[in-house]
VOBA-1610 file (N, C-alpha, C; in pm, whole numbers, padded with zeros to 5 digits, always signed):
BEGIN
Unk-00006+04092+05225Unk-00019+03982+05318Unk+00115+03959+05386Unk+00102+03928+05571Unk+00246+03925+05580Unk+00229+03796+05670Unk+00375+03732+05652Unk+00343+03577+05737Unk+00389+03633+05859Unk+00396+03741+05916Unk+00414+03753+06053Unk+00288+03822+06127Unk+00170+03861+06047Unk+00025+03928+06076Unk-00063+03752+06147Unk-00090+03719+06251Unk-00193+03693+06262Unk-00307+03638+06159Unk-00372+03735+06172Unk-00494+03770+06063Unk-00513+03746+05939Unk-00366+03780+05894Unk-00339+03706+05753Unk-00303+03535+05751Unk-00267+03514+05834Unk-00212+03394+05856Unk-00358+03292+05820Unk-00434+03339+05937Unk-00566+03270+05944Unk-00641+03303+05804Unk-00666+03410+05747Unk-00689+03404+05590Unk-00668+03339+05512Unk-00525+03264+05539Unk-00382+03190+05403Unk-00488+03091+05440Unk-00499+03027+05579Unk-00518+02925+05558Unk-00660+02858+05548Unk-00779+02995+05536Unk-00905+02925+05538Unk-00936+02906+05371Unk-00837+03007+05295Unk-00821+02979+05149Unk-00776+02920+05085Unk-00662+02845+05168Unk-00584+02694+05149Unk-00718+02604+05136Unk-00795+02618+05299Unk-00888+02463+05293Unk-00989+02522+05184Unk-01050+02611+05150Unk-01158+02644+05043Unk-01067+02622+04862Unk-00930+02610+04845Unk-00911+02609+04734Unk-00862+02375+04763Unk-00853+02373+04828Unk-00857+02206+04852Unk-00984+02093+04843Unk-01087+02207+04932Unk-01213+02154+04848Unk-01268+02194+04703Unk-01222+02308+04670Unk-01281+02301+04521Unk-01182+02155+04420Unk-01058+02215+04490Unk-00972+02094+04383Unk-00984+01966+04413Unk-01033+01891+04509Unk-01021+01796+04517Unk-01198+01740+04508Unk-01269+01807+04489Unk-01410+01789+04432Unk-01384+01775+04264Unk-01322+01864+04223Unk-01313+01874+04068Unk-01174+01726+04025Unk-01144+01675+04063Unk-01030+01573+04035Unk-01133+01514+03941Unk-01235+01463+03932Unk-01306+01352+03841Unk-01309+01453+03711Unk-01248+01564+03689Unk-01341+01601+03594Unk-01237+01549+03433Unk-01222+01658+03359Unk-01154+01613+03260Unk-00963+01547+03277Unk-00947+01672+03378Unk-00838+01636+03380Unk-00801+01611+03522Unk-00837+01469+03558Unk-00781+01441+03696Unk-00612+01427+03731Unk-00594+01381+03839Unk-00455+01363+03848Unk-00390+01192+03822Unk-00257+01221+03777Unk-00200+01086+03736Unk-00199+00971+03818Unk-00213+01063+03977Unk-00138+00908+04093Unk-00222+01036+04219Unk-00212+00950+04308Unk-00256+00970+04457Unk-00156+01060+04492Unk-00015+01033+04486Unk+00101+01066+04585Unk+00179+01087+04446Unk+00276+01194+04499Unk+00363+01227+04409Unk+00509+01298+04506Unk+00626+01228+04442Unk+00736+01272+04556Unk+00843+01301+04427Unk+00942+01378+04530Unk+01068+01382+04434Unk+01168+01247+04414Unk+01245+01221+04375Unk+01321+01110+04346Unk+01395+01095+04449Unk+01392+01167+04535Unk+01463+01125+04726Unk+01337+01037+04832Unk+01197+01030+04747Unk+01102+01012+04794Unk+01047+01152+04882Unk+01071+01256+04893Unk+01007+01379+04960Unk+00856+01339+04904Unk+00808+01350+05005Unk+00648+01397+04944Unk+00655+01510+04866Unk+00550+01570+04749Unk+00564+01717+04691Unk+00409+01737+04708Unk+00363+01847+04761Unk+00253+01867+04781Unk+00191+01983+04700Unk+00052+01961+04658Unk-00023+02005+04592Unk-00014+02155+04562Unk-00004+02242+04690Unk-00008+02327+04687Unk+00076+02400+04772Unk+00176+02476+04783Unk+00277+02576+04888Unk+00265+02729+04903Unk+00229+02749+05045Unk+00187+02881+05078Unk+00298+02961+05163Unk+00298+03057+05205Unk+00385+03077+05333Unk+00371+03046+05444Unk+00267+02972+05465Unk+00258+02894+05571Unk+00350+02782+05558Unk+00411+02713+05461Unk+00484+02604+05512Unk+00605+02680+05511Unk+00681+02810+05465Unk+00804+02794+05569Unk+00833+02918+05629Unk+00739+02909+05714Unk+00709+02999+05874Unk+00854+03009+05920Unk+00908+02872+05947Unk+00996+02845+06017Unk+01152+02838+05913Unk+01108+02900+05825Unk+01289+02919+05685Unk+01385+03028+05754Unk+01441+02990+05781Unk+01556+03025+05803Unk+01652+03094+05694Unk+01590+03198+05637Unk+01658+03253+05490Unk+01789+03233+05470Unk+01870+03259+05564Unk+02000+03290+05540Unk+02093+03150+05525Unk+02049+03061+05616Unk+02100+02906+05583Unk+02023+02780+05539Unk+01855+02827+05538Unk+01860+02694+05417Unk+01782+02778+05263Unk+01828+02897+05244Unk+01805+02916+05092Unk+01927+03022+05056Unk+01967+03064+05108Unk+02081+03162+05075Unk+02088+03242+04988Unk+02182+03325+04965Unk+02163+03389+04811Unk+02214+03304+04695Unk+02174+03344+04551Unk+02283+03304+04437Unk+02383+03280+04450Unk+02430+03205+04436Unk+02649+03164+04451Unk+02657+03155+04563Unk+02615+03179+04674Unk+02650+03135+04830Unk+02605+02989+04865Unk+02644+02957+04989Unk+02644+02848+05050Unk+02469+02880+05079Unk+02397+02803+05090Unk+02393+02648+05051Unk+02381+02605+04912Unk+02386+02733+04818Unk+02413+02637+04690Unk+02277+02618+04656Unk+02126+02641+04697Unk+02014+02604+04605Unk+02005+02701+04542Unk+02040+02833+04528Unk+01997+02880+04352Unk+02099+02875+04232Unk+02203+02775+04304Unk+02321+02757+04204Unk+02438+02778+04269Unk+02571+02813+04194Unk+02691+02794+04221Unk+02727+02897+04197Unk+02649+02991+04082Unk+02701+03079+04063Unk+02593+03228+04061Unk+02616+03370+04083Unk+02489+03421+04116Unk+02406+03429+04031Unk+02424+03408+03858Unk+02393+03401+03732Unk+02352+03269+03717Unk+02348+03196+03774Unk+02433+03027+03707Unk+02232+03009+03660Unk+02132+03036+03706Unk+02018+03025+03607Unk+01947+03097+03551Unk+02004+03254+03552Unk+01967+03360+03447Unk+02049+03391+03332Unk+02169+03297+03333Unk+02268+03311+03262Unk+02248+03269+03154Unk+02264+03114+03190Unk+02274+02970+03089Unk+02151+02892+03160Unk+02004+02926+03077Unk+01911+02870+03145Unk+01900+02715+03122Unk+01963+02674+03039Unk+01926+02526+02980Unk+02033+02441+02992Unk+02163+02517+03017Unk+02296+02419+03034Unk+02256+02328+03136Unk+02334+02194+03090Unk+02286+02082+03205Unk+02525+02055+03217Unk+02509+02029+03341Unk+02658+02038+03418Unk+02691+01922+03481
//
């Protein structure tokens, strides 16, 4: 599957809405969900489910970078969470 095909694109997303109605039909069942809305502690919304459709538009090189590079989300260091998986800093 490639997020630059068209075809696939429209696939991602008719299996997005077919896996949204199964899950959100099945919420009553044993194990529903805790709350309506759920965010990170910045308030971000966090959503149910993430495909490559939401980042079409990522910019690899400056907002995820590599290990030890700037911007710093897979760490500080290129090891820093295959290393010491549990150290808290």
């Amino acid at each position: 599957m490639s997020i630059n095909d068209p075809k696939d694109m429209d696939e991602l997303k008719a299996s997005r809405r077919e896996w949204e109605s199964k899950f959100l039909s099945s919420t009553s069942g044993p194990a529903p969900e805790l709350r309506d809305h759920f965010s990170t502690m910045s308030g971000l919304p966090i959503e149910r489910l993430y495909t490559p459709e939401d980042v079409e538009s990522l910019d690899y090189k400056a907002d995820l970078g590599h290990p030890g590079e700037f911007p710093f989300t897979r760490g500080v260091y290129p090891t820093m969470y295959r290393g010491r998986l549990w150290t808290r800093r």
